[in-house]
N, CA, C, O and CB atoms as a CASP TS submission, in Angstrom:
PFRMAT TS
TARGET T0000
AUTHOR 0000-0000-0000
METHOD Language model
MODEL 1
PARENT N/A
ATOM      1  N   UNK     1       0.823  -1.195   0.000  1.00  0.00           N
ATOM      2  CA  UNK     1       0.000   0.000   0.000  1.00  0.00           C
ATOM      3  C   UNK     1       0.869   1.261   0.000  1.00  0.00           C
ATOM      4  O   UNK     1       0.660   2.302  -0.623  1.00  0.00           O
ATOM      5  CB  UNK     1      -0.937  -0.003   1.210  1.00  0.00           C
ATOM      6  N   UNK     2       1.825   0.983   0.772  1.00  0.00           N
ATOM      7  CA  UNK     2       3.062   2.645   1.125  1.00  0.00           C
ATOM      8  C   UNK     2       3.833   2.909  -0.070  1.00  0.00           C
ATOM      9  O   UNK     2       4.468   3.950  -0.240  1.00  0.00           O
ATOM     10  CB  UNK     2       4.560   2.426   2.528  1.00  0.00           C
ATOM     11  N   UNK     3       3.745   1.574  -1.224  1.00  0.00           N
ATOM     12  CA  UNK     3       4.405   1.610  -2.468  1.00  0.00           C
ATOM     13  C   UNK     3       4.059   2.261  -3.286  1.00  0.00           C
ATOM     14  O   UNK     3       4.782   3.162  -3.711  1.00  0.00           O
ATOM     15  CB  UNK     3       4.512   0.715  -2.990  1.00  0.00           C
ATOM     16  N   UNK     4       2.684   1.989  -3.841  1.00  0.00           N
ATOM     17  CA  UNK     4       2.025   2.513  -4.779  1.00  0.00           C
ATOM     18  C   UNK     4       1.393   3.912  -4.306  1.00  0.00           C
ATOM     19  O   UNK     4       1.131   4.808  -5.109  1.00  0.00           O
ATOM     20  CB  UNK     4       1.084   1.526  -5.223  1.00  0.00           C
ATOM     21  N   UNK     5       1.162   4.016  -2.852  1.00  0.00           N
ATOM     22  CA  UNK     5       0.882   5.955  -2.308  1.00  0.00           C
ATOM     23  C   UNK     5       2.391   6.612  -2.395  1.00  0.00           C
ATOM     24  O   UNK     5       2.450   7.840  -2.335  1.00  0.00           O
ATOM     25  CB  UNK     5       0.213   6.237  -0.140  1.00  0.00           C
ATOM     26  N   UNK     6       3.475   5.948  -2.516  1.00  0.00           N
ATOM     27  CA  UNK     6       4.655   7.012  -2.336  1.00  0.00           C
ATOM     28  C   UNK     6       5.060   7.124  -3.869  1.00  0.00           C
ATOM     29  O   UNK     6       5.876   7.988  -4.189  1.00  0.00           O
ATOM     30  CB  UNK     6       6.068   6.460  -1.231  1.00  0.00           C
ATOM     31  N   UNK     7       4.580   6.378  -4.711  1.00  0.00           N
ATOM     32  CA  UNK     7       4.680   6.132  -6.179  1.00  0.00           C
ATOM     33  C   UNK     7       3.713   7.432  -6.370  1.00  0.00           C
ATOM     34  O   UNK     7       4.322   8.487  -6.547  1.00  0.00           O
ATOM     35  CB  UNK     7       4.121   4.451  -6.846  1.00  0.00           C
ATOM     36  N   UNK     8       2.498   7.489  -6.359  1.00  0.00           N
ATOM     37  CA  UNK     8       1.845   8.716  -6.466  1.00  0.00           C
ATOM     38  C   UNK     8       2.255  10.056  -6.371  1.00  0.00           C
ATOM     39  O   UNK     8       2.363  11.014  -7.135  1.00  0.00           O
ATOM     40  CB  UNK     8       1.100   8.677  -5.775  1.00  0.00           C
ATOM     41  N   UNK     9       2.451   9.808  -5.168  1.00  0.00           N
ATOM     42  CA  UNK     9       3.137  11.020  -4.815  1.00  0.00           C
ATOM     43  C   UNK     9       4.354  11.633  -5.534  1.00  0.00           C
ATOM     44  O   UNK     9       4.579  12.770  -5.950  1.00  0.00           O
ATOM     45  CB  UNK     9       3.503  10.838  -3.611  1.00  0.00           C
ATOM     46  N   UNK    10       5.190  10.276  -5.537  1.00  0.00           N
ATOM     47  CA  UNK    10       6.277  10.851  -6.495  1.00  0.00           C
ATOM     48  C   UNK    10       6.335  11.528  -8.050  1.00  0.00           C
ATOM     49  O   UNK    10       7.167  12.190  -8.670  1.00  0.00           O
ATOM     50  CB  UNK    10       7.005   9.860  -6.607  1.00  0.00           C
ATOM     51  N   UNK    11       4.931  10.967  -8.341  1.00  0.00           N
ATOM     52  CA  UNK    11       4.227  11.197  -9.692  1.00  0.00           C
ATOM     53  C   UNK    11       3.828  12.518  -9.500  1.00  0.00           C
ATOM     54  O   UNK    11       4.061  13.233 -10.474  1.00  0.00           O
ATOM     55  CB  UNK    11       2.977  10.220 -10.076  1.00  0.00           C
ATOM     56  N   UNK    12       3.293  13.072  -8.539  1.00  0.00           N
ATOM     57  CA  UNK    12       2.698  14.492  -8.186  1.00  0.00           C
ATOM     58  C   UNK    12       3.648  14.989  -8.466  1.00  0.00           C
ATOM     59  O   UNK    12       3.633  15.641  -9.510  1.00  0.00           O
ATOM     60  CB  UNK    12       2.180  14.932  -6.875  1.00  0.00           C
ATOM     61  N   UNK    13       5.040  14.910  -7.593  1.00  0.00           N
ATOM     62  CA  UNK    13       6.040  16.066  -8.091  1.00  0.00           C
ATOM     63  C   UNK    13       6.513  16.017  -9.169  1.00  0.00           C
ATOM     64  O   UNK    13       7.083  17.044  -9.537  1.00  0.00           O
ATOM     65  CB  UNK    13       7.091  16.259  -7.445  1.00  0.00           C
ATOM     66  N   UNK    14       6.486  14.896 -10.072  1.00  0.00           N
ATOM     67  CA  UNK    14       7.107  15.252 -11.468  1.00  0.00           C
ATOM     68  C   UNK    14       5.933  16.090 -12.113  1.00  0.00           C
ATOM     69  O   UNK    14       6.147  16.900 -13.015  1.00  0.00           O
ATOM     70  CB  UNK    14       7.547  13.813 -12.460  1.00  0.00           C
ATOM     71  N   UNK    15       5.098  15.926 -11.765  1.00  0.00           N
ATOM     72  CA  UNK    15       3.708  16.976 -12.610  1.00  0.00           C
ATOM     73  C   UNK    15       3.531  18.642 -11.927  1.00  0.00           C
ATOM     74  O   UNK    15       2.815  19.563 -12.320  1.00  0.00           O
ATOM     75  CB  UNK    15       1.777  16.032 -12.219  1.00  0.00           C
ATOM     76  N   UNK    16       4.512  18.572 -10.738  1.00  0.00           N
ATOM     77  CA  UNK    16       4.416  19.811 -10.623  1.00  0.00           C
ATOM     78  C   UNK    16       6.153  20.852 -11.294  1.00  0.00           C
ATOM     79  O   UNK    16       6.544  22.018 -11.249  1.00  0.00           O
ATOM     80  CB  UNK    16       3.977  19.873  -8.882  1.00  0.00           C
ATOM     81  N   UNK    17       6.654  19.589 -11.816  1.00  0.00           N
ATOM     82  CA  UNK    17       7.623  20.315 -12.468  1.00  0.00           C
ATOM     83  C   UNK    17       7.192  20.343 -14.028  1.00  0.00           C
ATOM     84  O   UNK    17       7.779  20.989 -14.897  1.00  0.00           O
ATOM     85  CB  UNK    17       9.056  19.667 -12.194  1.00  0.00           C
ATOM     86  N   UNK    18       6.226  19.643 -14.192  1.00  0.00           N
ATOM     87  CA  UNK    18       5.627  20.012 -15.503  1.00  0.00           C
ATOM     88  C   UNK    18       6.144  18.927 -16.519  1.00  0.00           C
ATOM     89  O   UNK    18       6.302  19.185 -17.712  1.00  0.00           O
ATOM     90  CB  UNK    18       6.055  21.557 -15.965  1.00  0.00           C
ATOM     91  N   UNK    19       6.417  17.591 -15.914  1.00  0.00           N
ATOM     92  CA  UNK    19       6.465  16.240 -16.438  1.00  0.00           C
ATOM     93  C   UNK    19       5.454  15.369 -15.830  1.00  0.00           C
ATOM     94  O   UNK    19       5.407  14.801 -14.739  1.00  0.00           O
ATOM     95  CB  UNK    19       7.784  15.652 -16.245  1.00  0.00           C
ATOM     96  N   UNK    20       4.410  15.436 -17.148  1.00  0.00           N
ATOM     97  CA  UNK    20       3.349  14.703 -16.603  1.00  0.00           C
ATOM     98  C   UNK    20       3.073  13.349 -17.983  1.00  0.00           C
ATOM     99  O   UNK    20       2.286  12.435 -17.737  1.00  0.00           O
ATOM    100  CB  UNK    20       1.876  15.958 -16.266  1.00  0.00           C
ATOM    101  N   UNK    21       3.701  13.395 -19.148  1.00  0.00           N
ATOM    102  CA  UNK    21       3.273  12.352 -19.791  1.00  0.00           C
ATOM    103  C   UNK    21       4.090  10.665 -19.475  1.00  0.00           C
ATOM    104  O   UNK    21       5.277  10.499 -19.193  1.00  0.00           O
ATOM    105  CB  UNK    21       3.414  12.900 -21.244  1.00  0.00           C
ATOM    106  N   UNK    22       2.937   9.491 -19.644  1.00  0.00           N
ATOM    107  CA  UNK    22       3.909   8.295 -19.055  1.00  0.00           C
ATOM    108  C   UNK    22       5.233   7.798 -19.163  1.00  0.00           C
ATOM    109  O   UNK    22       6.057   7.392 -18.344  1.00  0.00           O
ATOM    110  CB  UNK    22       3.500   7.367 -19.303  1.00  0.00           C
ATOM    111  N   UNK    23       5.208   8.005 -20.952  1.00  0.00           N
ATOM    112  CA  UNK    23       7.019   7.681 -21.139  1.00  0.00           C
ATOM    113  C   UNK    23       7.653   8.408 -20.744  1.00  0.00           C
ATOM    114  O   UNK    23       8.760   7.974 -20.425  1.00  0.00           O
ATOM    115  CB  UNK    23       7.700   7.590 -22.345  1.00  0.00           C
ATOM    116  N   UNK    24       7.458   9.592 -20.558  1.00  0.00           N
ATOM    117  CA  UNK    24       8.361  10.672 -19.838  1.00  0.00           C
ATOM    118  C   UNK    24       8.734  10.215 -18.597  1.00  0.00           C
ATOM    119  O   UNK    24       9.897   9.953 -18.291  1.00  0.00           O
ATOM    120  CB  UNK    24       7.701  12.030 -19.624  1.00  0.00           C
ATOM    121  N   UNK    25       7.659  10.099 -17.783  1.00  0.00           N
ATOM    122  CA  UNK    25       7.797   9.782 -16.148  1.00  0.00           C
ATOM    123  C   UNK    25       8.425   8.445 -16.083  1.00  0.00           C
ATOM    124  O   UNK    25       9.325   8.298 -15.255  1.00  0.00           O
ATOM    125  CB  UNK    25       6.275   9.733 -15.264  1.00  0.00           C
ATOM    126  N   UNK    26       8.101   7.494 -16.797  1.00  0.00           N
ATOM    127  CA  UNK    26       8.514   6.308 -16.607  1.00  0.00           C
ATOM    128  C   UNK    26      10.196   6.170 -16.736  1.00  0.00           C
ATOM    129  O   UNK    26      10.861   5.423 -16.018  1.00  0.00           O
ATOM    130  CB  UNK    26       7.734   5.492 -17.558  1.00  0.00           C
ATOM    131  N   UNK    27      10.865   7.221 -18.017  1.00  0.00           N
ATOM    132  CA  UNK    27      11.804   6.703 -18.035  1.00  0.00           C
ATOM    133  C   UNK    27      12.673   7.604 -17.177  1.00  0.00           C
ATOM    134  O   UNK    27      13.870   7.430 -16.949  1.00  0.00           O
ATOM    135  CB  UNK    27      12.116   6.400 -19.263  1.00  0.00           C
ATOM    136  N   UNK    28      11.925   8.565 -16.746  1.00  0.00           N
ATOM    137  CA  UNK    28      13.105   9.478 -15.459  1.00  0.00           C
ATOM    138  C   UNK    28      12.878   8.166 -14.408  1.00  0.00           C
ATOM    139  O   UNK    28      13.900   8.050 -13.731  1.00  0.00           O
ATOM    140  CB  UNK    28      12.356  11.599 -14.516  1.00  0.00           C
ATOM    141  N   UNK    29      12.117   7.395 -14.140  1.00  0.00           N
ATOM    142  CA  UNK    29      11.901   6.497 -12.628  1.00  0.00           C
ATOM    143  C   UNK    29      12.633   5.222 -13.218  1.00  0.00           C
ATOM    144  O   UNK    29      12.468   4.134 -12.665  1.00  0.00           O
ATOM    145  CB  UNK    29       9.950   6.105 -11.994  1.00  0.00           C
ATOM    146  N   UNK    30      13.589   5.369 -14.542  1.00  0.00           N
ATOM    147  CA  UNK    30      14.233   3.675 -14.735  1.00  0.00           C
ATOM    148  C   UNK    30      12.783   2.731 -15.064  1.00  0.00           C
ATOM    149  O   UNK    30      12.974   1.622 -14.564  1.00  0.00           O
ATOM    150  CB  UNK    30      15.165   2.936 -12.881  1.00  0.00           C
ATOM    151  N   UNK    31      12.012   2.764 -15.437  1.00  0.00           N
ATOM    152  CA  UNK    31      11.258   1.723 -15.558  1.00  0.00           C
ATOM    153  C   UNK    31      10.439   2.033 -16.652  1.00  0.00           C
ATOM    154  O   UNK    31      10.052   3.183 -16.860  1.00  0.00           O
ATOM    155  CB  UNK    31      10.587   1.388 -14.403  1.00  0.00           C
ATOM    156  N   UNK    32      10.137   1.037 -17.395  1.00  0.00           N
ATOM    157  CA  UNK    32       9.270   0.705 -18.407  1.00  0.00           C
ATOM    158  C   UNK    32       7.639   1.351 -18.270  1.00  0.00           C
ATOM    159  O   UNK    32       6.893   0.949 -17.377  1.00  0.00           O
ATOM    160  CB  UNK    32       9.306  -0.863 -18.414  1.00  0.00           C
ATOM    161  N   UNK    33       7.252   2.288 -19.173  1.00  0.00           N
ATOM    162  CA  UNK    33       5.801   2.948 -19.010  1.00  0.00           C
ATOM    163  C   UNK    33       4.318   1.933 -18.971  1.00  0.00           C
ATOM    164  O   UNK    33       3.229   2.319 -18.545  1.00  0.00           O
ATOM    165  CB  UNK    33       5.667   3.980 -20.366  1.00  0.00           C
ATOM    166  N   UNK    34       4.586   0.726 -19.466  1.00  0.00           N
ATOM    167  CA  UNK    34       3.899  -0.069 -19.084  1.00  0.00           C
ATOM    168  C   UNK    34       3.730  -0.651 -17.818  1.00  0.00           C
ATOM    169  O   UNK    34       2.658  -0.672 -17.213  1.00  0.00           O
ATOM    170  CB  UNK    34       4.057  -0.675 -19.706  1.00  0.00           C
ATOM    171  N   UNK    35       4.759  -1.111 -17.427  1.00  0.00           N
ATOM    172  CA  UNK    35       5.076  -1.395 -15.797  1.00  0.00           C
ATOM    173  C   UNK    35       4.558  -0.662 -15.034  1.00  0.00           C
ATOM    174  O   UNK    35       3.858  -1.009 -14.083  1.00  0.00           O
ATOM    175  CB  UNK    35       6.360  -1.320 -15.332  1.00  0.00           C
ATOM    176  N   UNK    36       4.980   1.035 -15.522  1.00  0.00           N
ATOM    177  CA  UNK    36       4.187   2.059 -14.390  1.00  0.00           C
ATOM    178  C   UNK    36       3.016   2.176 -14.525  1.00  0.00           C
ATOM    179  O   UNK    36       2.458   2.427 -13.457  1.00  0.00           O
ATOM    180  CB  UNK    36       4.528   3.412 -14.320  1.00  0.00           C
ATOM    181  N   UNK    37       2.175   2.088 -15.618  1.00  0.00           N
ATOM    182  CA  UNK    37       1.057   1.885 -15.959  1.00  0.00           C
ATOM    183  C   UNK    37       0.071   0.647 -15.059  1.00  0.00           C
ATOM    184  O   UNK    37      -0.992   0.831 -14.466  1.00  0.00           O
ATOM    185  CB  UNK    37       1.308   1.656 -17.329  1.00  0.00           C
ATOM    186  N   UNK    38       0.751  -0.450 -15.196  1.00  0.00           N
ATOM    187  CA  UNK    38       0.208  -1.641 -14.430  1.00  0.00           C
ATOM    188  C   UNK    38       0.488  -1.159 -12.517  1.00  0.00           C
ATOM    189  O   UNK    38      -0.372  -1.307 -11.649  1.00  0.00           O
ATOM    190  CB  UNK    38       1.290  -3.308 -15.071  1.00  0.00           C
ATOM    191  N   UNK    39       1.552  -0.729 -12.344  1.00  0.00           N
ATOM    192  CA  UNK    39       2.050  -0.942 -10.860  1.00  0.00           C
ATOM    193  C   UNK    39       0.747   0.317 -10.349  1.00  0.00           C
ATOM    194  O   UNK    39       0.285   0.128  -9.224  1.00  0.00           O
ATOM    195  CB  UNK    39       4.190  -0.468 -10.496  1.00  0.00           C
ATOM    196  N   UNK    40       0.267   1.371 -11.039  1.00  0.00           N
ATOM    197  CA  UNK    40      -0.699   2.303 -10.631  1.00  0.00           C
ATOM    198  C   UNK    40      -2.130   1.923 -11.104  1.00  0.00           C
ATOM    199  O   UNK    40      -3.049   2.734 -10.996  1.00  0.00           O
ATOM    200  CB  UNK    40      -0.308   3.644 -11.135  1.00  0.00           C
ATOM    201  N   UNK    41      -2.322   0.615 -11.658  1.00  0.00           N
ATOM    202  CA  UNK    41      -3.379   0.222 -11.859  1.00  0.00           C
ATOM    203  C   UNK    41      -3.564  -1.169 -10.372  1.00  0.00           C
ATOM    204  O   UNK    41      -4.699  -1.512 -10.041  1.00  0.00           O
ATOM    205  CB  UNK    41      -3.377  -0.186 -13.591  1.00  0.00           C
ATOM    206  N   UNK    42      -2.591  -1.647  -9.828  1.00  0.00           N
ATOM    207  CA  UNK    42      -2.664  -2.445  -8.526  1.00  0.00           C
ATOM    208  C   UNK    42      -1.529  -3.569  -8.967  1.00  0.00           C
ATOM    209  O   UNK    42      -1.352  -4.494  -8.175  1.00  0.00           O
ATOM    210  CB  UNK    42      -4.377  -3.134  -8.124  1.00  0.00           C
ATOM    211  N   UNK    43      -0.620  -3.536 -10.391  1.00  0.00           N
ATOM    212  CA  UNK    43       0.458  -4.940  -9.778  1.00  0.00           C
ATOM    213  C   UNK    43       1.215  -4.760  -9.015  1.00  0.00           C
ATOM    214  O   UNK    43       1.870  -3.786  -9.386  1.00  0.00           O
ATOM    215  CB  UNK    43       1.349  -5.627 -10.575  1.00  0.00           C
ATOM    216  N   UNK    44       1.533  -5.088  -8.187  1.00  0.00           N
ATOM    217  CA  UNK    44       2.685  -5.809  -7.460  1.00  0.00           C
ATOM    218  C   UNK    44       4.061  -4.737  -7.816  1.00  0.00           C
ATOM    219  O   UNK    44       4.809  -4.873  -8.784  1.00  0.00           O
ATOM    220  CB  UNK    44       2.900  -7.620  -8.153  1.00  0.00           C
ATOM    221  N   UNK    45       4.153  -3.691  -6.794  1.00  0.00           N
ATOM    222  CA  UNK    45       5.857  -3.095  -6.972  1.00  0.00           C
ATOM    223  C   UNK    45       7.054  -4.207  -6.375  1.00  0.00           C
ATOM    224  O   UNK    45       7.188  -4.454  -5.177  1.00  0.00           O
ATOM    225  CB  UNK    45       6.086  -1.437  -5.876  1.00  0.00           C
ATOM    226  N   UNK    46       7.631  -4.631  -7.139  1.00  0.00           N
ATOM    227  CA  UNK    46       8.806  -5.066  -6.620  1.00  0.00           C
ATOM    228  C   UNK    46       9.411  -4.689  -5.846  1.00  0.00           C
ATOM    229  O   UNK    46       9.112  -3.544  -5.508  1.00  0.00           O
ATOM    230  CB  UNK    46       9.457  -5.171  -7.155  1.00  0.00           C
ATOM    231  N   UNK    47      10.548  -5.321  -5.118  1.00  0.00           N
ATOM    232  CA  UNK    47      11.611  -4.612  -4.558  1.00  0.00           C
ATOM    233  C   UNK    47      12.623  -4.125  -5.318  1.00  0.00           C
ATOM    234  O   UNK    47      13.512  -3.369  -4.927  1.00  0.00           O
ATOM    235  CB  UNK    47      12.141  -5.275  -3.712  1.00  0.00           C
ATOM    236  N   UNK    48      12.465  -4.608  -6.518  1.00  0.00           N
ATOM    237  CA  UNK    48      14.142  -3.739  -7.443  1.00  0.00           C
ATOM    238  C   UNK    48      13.275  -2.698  -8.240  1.00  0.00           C
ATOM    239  O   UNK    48      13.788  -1.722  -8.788  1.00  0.00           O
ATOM    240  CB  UNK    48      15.406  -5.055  -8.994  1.00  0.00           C
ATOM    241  N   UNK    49      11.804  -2.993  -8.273  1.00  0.00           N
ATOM    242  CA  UNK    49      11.345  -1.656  -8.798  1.00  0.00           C
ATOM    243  C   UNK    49      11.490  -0.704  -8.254  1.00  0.00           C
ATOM    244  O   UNK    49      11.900   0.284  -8.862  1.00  0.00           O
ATOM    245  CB  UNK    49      10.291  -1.513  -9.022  1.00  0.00           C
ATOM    246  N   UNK    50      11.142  -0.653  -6.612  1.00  0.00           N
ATOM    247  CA  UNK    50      11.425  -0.112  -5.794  1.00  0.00           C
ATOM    248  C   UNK    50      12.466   0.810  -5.388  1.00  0.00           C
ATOM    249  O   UNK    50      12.213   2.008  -5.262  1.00  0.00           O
ATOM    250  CB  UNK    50      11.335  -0.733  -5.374  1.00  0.00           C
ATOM    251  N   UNK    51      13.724   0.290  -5.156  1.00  0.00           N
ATOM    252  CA  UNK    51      14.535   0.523  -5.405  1.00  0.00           C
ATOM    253  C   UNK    51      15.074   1.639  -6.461  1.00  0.00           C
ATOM    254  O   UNK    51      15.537   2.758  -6.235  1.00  0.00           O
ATOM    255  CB  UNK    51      14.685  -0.368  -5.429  1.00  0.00           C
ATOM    256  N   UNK    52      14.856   0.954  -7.693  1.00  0.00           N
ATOM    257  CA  UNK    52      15.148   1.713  -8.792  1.00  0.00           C
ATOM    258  C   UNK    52      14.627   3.481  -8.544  1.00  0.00           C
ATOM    259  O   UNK    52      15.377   4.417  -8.266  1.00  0.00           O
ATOM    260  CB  UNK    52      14.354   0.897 -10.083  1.00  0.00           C
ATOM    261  N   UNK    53      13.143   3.528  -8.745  1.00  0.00           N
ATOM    262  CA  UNK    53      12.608   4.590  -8.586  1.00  0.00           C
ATOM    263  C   UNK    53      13.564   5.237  -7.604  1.00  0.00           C
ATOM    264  O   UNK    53      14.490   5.956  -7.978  1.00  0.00           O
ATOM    265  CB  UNK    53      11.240   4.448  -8.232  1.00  0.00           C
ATOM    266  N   UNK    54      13.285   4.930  -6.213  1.00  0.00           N
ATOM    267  CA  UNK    54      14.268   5.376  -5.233  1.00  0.00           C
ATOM    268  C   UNK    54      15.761   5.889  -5.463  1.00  0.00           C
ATOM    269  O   UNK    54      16.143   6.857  -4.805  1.00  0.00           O
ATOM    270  CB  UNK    54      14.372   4.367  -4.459  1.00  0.00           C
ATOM    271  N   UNK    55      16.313   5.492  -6.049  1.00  0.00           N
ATOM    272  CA  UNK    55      17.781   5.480  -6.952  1.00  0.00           C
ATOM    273  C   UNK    55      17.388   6.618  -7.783  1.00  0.00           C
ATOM    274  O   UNK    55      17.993   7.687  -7.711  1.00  0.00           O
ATOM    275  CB  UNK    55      18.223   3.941  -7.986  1.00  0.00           C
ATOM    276  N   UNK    56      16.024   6.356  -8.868  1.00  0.00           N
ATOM    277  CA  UNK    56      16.042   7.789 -10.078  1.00  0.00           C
ATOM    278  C   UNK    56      15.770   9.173  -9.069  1.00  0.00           C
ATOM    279  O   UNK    56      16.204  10.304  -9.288  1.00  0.00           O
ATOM    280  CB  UNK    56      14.380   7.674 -11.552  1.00  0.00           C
ATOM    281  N   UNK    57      14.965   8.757  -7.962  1.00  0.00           N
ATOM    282  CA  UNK    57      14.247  10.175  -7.447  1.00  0.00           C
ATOM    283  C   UNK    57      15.386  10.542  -6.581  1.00  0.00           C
ATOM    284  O   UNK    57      15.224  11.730  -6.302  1.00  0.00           O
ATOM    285  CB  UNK    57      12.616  10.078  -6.529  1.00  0.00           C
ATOM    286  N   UNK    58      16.371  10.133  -6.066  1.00  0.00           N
ATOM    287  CA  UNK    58      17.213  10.399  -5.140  1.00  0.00           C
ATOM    288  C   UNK    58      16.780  10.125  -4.289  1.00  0.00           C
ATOM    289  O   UNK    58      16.958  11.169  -3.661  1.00  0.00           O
ATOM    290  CB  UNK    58      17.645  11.348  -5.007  1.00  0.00           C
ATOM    291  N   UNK    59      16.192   9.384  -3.516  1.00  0.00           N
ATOM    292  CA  UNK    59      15.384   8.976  -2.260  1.00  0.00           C
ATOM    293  C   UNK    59      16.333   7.877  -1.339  1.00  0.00           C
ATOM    294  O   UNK    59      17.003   7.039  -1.941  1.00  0.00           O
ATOM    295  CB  UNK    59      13.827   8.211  -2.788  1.00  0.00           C
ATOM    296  N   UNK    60      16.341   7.924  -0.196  1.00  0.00           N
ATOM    297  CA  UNK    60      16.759   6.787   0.437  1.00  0.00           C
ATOM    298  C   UNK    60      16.054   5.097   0.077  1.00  0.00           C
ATOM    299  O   UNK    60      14.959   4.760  -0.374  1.00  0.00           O
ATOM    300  CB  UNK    60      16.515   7.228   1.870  1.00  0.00           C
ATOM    301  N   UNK    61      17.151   4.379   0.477  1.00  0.00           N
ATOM    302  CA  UNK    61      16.870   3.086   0.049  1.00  0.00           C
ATOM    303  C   UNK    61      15.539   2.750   1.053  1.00  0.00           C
ATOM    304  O   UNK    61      15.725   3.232   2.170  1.00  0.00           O
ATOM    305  CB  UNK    61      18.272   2.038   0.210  1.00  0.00           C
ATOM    306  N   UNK    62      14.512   2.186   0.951  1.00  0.00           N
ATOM    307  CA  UNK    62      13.191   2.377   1.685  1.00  0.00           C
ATOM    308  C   UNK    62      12.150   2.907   1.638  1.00  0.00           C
ATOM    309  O   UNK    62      11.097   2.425   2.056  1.00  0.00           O
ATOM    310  CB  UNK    62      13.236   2.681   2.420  1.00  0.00           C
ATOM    311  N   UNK    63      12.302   4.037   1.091  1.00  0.00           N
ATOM    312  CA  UNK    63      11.266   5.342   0.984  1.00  0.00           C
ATOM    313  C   UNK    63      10.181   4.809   1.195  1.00  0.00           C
ATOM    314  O   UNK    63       9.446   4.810   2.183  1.00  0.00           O
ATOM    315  CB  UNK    63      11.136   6.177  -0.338  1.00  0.00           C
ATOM    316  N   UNK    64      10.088   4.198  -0.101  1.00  0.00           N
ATOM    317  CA  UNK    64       8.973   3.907  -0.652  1.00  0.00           C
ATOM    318  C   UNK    64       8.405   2.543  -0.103  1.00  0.00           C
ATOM    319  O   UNK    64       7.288   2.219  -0.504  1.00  0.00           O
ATOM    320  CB  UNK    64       9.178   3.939  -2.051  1.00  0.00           C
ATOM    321  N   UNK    65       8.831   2.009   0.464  1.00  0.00           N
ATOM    322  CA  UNK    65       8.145   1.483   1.623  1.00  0.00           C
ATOM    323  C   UNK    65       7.515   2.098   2.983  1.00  0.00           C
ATOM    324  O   UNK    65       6.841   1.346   3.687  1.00  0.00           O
ATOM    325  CB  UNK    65       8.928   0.734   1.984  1.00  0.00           C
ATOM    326  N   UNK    66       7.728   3.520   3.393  1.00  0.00           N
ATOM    327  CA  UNK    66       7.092   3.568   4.538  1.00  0.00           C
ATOM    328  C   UNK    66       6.136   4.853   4.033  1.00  0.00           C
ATOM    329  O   UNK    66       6.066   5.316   2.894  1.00  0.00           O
ATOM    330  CB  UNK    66       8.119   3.726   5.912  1.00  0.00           C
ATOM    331  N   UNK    67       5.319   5.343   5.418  1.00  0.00           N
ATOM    332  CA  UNK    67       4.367   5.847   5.270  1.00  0.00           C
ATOM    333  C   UNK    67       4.860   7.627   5.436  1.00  0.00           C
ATOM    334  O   UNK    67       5.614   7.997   6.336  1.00  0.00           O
ATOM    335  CB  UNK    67       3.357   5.122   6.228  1.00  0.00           C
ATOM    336  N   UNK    68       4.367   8.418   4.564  1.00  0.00           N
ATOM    337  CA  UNK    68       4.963   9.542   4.341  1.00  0.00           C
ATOM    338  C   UNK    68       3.176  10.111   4.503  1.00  0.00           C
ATOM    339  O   UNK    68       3.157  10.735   5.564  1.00  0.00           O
ATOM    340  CB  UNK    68       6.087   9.697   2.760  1.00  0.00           C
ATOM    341  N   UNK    69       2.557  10.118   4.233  1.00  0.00           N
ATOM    342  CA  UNK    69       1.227  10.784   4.371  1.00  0.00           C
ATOM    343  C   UNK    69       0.828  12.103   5.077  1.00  0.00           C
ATOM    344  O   UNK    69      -0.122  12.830   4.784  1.00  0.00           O
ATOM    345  CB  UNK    69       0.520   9.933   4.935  1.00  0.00           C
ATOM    346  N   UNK    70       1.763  12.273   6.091  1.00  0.00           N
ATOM    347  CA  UNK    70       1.798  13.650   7.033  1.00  0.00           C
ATOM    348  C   UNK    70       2.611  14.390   6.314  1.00  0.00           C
ATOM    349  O   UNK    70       2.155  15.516   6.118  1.00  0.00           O
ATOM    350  CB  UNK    70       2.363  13.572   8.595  1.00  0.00           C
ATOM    351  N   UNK    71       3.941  14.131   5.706  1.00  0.00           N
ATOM    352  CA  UNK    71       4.934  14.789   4.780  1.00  0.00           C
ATOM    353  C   UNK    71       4.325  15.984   4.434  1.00  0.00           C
ATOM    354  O   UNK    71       3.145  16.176   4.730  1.00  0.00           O
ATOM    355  CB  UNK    71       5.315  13.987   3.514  1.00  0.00           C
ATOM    356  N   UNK    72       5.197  17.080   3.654  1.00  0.00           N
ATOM    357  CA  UNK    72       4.810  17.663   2.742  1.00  0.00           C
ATOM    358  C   UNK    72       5.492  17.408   1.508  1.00  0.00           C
ATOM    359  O   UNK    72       6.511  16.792   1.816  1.00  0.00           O
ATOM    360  CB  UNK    72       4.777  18.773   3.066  1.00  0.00           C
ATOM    361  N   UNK    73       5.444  17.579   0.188  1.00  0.00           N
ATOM    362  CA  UNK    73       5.586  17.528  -0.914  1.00  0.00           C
ATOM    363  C   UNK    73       7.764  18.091  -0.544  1.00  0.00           C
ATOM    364  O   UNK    73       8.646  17.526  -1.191  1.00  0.00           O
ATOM    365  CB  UNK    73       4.139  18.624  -1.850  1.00  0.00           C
ATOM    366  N   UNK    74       7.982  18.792   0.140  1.00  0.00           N
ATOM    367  CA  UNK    74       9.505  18.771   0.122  1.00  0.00           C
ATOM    368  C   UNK    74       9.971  17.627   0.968  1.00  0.00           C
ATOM    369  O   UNK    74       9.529  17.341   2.081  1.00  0.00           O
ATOM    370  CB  UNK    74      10.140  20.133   0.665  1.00  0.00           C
ATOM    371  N   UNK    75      11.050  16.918   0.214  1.00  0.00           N
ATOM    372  CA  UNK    75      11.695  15.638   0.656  1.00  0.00           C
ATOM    373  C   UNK    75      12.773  16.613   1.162  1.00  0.00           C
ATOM    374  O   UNK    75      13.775  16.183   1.733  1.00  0.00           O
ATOM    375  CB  UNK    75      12.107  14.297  -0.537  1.00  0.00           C
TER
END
């Protein structure tokens, strides 16, 4: 669940820098636009998907496993 809400989110800020189409987003996050397509429709984020994203966004190894919901939009 903390995968695919911190995936969102991470999607928010590329749309507030004014990258909002899929191949675009997909290939700044290392991953295939289909994949991101499916992983925001409910498959299964991996852990090296995981990862990856984490790696493109600059994020600590984890992120995207825990719950950020109180956050604000600055990491």
């Amino acid at each position: 669940m903390n995968r695919r809400a911190n995936l969102r989110t991470i999607l928010d800020e590329l749309a507030v820098d004014g990258i909002t189409g899929a191949v675009t987003r997909a290939s700044i996050l290392g991953i295939d636009d289909r994949e991101l397509l499916a992983m925001l429709r409910g498959k299964y984020i991996s852990n090296e998907a995981a990862r990856e994203i984490e790696w493109a966004m600059q994020r600590r190894e984890g992120w995207l496993d825990e719950d950020h919901r109180r956050e604000t939009l600055d990491h």
